[in-house]
N, C-alpha and C positions, 0 to 999 in steps of 0.2 A: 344591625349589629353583628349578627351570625355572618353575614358578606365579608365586613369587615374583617372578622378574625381568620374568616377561610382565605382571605390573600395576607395576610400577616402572615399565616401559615405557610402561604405561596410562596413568599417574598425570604424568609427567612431557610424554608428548604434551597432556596433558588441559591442562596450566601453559601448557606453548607455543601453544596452541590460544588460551587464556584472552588471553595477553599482544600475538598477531594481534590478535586483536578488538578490544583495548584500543587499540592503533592504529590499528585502520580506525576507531574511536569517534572517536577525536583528530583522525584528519582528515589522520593520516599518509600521504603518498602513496608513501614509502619504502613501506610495508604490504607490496605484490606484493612485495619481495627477502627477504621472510622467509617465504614462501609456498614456494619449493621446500627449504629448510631443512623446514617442518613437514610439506610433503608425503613428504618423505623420512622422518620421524619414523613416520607412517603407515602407510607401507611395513612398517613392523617391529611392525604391528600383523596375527597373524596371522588374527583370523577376519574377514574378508570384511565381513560385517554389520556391523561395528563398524566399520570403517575406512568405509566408504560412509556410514555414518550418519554418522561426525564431520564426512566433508568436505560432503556433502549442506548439512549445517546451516551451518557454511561456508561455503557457495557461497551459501545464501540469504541470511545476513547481508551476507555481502559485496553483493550482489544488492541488499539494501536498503536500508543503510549509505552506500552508493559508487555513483555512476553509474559504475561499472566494465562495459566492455561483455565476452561471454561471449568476444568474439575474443579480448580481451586477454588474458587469464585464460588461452584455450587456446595460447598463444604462453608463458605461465609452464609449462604443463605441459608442454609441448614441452620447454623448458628443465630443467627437473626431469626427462626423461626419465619423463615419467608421461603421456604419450600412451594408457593405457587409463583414464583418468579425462576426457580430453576431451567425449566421452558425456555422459558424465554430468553434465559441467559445462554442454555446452549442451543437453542435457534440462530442467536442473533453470531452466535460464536461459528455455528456451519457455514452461516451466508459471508460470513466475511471469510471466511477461506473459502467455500467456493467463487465468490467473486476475487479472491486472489489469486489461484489457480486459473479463473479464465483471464485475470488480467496477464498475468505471466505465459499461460498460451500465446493469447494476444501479441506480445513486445515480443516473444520469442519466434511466432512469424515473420513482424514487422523486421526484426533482425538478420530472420535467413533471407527475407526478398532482398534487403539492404546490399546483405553479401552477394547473393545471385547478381545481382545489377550490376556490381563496381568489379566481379570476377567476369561476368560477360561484356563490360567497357574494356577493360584490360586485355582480356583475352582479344577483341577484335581491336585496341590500340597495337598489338602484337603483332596481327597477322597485316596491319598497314604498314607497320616498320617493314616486317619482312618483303610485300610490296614494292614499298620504296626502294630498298636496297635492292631488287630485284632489278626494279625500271634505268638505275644506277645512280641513284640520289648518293650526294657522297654519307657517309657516316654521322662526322656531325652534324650537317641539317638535319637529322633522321632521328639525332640524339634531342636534339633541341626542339622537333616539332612533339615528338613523343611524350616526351620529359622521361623519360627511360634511361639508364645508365646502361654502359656497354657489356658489366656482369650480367645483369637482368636480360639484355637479349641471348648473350650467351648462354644461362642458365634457363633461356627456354627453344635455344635449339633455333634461333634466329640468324647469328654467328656461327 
């Protein structure tokens, strides 16, 4: 019987959890006042793992959802007298901006190789024009193999 009601309990935090989200989706900013309602729901979840794990995922949604800052967040846990999830709310609130800072490292490499590539393609489609026009390919074949306009050689000293 005690099984029973501890996944009732599951089952219905799991609804409450569901129907947060639905409003942080919506763009509800009412959202936070039903935060210590489910945090309390939580509470009456007793294995550990499970309760960290709902709100963890919680926190990131919220985290990604909401320009919600971690301070706000731990001023609601404050209020919900849930001061030992502060922690963890701004743990989980560092990691996600440290792994957003390496992810934006990251794309902002992938970007400058990108440029490097297509500015060292160009630069050596440049020096074939100039090439050609050297060996005395007329112009427009030179335009046409290229795909270069006649400004753009002129404007790099080709012409």
């Amino acid at each position: 019987k005690e099984v029973e009601l501890k996944k009732k309990l599951e089952s219905i935090t799991f609804q409450v959890t569901l129907g947060v989200v639905q409003k942080i989706r919506e763009g509800d900013l009412e959202f936070v006042s039903h935060l210590p309602g489910l945090f309390s729901l939580l509470l009456g979840i007793e294995e550990e793992s499970k309760r960290v794990a709902i709100l963890r995922k919680l926190l990131l949604y919220i985290y990604w959802a909401r320009d919600l800052k971690p301070t706000e967040l731990k001023r609601v846990l404050a209020i919900s007298k849930l001061e030992q999830y502060e922690e963890l709310t701004m743990t989980t609130a560092e990691r996600l901006i440290s792994e957003g800072i390496e992810k934006g490292v990251q794309q902002g490499i992938e970007r400058g190789i990108e440029k490097g590539i297509k500015q060292g393609v160009e630069k050596g489609k440049l020096e074939d024009a100039g090439e050609m026009l050297k060996k005395g390919i007329d112009l427009k074949t030179v335009l046409e193999i290229t795909g270069f306009s006649e400004k753009t050689l002129k404007e790099n000293g080709i012409l």
